[in-house]
C-alpha positions as CSV (number, residue, x, y, z in Angstrom):
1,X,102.8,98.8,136.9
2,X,100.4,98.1,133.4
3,X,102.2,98.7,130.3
4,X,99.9,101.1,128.2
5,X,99.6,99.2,124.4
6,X,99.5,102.2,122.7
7,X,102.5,104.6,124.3
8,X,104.5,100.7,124.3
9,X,104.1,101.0,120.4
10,X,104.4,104.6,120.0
11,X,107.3,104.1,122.0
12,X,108.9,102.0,120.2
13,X,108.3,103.2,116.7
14,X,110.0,106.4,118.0
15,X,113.1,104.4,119.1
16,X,113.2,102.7,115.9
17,X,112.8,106.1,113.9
18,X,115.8,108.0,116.0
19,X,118.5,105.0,115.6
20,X,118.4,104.8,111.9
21,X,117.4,101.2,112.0
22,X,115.5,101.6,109.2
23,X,118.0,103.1,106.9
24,X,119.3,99.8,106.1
25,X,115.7,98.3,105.7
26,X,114.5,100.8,103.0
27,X,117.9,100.9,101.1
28,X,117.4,97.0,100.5
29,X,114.0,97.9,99.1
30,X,115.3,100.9,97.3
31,X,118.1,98.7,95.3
32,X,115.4,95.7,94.7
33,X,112.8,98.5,93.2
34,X,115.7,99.6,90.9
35,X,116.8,96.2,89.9
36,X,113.3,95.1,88.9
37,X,112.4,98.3,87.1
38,X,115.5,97.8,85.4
39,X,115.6,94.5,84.2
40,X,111.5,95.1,83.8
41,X,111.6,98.3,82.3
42,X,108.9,98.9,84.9
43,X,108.1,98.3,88.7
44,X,106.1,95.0,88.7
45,X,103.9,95.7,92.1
46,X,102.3,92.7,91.5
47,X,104.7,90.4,91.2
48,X,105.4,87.6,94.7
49,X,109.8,87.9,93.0
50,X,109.7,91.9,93.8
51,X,108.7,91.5,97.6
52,X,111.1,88.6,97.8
53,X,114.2,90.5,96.6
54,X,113.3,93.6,98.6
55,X,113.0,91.2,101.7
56,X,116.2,89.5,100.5
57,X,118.1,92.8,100.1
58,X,116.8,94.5,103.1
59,X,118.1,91.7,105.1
60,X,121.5,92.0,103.3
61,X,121.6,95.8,103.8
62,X,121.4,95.0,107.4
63,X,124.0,92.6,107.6
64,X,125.6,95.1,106.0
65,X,125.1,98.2,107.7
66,X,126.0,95.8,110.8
67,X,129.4,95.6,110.4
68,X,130.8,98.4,108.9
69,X,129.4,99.5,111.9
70,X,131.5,97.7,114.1
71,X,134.3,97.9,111.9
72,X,133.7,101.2,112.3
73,X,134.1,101.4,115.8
74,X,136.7,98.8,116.1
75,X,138.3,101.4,113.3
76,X,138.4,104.6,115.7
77,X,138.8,102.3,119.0
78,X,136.0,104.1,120.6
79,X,133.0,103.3,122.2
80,X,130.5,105.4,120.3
81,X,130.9,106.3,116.4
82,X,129.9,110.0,117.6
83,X,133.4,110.9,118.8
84,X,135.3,109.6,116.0
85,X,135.4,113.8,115.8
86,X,135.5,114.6,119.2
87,X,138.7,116.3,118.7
88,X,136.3,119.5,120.9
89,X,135.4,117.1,124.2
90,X,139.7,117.0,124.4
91,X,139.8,113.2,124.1
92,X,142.6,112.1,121.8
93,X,142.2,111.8,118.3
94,X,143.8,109.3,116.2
95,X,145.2,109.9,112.3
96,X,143.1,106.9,111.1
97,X,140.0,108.8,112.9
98,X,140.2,111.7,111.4
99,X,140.5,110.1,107.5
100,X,136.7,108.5,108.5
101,X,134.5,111.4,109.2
102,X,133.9,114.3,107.5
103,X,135.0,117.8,109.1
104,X,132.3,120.0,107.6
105,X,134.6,123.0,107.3
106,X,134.8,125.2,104.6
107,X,138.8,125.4,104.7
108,X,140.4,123.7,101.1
109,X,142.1,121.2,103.1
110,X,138.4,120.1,104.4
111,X,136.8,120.8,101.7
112,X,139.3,118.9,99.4
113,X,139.1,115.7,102.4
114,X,135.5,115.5,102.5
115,X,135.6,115.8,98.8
116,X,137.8,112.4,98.6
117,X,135.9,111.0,100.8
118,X,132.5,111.2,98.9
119,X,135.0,109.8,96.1
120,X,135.8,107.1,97.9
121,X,131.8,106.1,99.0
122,X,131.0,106.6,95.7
123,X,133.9,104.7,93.7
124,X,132.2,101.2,93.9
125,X,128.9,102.2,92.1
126,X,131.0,104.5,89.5
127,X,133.7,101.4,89.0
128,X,130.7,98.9,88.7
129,X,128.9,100.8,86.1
130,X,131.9,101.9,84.1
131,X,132.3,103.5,81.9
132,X,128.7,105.4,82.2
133,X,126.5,105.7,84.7
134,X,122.8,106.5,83.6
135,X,119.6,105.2,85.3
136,X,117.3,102.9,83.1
137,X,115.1,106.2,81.7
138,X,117.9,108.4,80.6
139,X,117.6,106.9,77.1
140,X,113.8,108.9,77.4
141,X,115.6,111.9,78.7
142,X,118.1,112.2,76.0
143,X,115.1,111.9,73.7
144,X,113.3,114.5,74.9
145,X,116.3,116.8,74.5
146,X,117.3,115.7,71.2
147,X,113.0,116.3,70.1
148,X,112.2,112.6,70.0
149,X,109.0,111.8,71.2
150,X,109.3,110.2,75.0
151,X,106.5,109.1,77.5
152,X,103.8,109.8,75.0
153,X,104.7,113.3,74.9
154,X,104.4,115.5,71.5
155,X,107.8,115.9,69.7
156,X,109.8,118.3,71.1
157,X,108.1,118.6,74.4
158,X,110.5,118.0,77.3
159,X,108.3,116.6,80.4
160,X,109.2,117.7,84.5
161,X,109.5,114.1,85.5
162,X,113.3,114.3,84.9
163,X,115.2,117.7,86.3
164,X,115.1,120.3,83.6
165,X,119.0,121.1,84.4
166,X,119.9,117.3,84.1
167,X,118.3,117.3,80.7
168,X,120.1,119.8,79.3
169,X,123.4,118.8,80.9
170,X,123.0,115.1,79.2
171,X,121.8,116.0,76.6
172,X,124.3,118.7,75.9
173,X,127.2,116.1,76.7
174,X,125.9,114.0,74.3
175,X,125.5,116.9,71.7
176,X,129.1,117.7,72.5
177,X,130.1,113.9,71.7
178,X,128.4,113.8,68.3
179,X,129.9,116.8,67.0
């Protein structure tokens, strides 16, 4: 039988799409982006140091993603992470189990678990960039609100590139803080 070159590729690329391998791959590029623009108060496309991080990271975020996948499933002693909430299918489900997924009910006790959990994913970040978190252009944001000029914008004139709502809720915090 002759392997068609085209449907092997196509193939493939659709394997690769549906198993999430590339999750890991573009959060490693994601971070390395936002530590370069950053530290560069810009995105340096041309620079040989950007594509080396985002290599560097992406292969980190693998290693990564590839165990707290198996500690995942040595976690729910299972063999596939999908019925860590197969609580439906009748197979037994473990305490520890049920504290790792989320239950996507709208019940308080579900909402209030899923709420802790997303707590808990998101503690590192929050503890590591205590006691604010802002991204490197919120100093242009808060100017805008405040009628600074920001972006090369007239005074006064807030721009779309940040969300409207965010604006006004930092800027409003801030406001709040001053007086």
């Amino acid at each position: 039988m002759q392997l068609n070159k085209k449907s092997f590729w196509v193939n493939g690329a659709a394997r690769f799409v549906s198993s999430g391998a590339w999750i890991p791959l573009l959060v490693g590029m994601y971070v390395a982006v936002g530590d370069m623009a950053t530290r560069r108060m810009g995105i340096p496309f041309r620079s040989v140091l950007l594509y080396v991080e985002m290599v560097l990271l992406a292969a980190l975020m693998v290693g990564v993603f590839h165990y707290a996948y198996r500690w995942l499933l040595r976690a729910s002693h299972t063999d596939e992470l999908e019925q860590l909430s197969a609580d439906e299918l009748g197979q037994p489900v473990t305490h520890k189990q049920r504290l790792l997924v989320f239950w996507h009910q709208l019940t308080p006790k579900s909402v209030g678990h899923d709420t802790l959990l997303l707590a808990a994913c998101w503690s590192p970040y929050v503890l590591l960039l205590f006691p604010e978190v802002m991204g490197w252009d919120a100093g242009d944001q808060l100017a805008q609100f405040f009628g600074i000029s920001a972006f090369d914008m007239p005074e006064g004139q807030i721009w779309d590139h940040h969300p409207f709502l965010d604006t006004y809720l930092w800027g409003g915090r801030l406001s709040l803080a001053i007086n």
